[in-house]
ROLUM-293619 format. One line per 10 residues: number of its first residue (from 1); their letters; for each residue x, y, z of C-alpha. Coordinates in nm, 4 decimals, decimal comma, always signed. Layout:
N
NUM> a> X Y Z  ...
//
This chain:
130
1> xxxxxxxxxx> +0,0000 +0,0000 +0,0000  +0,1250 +0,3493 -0,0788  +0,2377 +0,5649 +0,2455  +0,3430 +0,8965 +0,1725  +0,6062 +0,9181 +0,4645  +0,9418 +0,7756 +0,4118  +1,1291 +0,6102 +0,6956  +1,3000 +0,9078 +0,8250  +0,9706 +1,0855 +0,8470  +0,7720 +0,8338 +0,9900
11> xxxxxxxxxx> +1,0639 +0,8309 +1,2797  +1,0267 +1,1863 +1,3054  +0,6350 +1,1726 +1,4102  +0,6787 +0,8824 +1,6293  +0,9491 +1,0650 +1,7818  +0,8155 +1,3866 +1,8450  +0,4349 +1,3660 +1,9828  +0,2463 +1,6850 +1,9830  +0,4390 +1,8269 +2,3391  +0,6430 +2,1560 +2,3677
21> xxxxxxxxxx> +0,9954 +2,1902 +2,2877  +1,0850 +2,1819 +2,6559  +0,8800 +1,9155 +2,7655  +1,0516 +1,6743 +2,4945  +1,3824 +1,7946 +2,6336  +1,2607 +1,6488 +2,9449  +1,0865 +1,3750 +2,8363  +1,3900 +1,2101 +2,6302  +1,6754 +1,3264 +2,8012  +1,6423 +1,4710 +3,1492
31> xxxxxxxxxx> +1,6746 +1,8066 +3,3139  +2,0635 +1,8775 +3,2330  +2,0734 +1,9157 +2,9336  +2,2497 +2,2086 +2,6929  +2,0938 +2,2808 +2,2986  +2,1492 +2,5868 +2,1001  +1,9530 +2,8715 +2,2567  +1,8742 +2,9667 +1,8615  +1,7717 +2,6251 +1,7379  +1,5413 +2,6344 +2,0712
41> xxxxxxxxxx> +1,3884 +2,9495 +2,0331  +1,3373 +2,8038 +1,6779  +1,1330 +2,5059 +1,7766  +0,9403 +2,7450 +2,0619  +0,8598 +2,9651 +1,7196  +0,7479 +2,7179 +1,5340  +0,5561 +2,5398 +1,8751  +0,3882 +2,8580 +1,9097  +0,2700 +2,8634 +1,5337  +0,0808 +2,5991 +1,6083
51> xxxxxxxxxx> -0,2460 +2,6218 +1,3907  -0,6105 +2,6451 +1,5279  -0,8523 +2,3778 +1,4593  -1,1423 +2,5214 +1,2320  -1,3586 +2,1739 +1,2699  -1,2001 +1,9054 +1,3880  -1,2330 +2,0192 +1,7378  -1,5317 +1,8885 +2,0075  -1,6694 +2,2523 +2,0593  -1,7190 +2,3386 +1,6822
61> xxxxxxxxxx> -1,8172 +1,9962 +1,5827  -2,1232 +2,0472 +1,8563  -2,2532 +2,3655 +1,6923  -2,2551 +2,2025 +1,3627  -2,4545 +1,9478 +1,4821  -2,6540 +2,2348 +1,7160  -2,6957 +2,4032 +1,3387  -2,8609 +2,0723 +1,1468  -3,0704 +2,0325 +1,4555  -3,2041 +2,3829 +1,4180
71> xxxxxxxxxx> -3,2409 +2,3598 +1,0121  -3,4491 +2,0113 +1,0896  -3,6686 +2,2025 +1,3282  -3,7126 +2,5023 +1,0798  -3,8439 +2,2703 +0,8254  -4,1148 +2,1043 +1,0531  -4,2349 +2,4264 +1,1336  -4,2488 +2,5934 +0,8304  -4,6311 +2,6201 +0,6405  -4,4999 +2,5309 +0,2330
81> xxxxxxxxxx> -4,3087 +2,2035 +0,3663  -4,1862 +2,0950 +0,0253  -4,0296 +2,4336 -0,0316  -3,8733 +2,4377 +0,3127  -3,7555 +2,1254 +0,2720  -3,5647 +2,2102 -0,0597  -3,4093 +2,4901 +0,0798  -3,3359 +2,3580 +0,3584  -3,1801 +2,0588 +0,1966  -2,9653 +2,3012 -0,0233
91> xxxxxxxxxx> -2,8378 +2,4853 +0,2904  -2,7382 +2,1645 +0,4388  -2,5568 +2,0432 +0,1619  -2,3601 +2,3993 +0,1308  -2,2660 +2,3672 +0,5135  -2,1748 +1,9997 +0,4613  -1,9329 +2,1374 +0,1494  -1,8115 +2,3942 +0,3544  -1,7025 +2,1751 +0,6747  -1,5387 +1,9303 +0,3986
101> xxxxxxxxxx> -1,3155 +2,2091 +0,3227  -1,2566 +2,3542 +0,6774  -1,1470 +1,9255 +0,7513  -0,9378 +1,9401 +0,4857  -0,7333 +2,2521 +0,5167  -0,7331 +2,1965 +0,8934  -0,5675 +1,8404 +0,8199  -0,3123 +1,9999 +0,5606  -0,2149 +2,2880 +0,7800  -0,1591 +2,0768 +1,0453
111> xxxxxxxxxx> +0,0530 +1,8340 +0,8818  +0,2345 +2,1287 +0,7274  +0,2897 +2,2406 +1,0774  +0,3958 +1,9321 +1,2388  +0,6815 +1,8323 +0,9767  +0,8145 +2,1946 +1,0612  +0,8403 +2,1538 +1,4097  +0,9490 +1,7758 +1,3790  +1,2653 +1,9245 +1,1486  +1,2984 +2,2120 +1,4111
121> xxxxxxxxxx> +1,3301 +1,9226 +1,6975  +1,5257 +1,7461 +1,5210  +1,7806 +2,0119 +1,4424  +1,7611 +2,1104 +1,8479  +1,8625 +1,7395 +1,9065  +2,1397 +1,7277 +1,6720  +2,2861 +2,0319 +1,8948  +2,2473 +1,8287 +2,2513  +2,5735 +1,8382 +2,4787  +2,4997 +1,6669 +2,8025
//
């Protein structure tokens, strides 16, 4: 079957799990420990740039499901029900577009951002003196 990471970078993202720069430090190899301050502050840049879910987060997925609650109530109360229904049918389908989008550019930003920071890491542990 096709994968799209190579060796080295499926190392790299078993290696470096979604933590802060100074929590891996920790985490691998203890509290004293010397890096590069600049290839640190790097990886804290690029830990701070971490992107913002647009969907794929609990809070927004429960007001999309609040919002096709509401649009199935609007068409039961609504007198012309086979006009309601049509439109209402339309708007769902444009919202269900929309959140395919918002999954899919929050899944390639993130990946975007996580082989940055996993080539940041990396480059702070290639500068470890213990």
């Amino acid at each position: 079957m096709w994968n799209p990471l190579r060796v080295y970078e499926r190392q790299l993202h078993k290696l470096y799990p979604d933590l802060p720069p100074q929590d891996l430090l920790l985490q691998h190899m203890g509290k004293n420990v010397s890096v590069n301050r600049d290839e640190f502050q790097r990886a804290q840049w690029f830990w701070g740039r971490r992107p913002n879910k647009l969907i794929l987060s609990v809070d927004k997925s429960i007001r999309v499901g609040i919002f096709y609650i509401l649009l199935l109530f609007t068409s039961m109360v609504v007198q012309n029900q086979t006009l309601a229904i049509d439109v209402i049918q339309g708007v769902a389908w444009i919202a269900l577009a929309a959140i395919a989008v918002a999954v899919f550019v929050d899944i390639s930003r993130y990946a975007q951002w996580k082989w940055d920071y996993c080539c940041a890491i990396s480059r702070v542990f290639a500068t470890l003196s213990q």
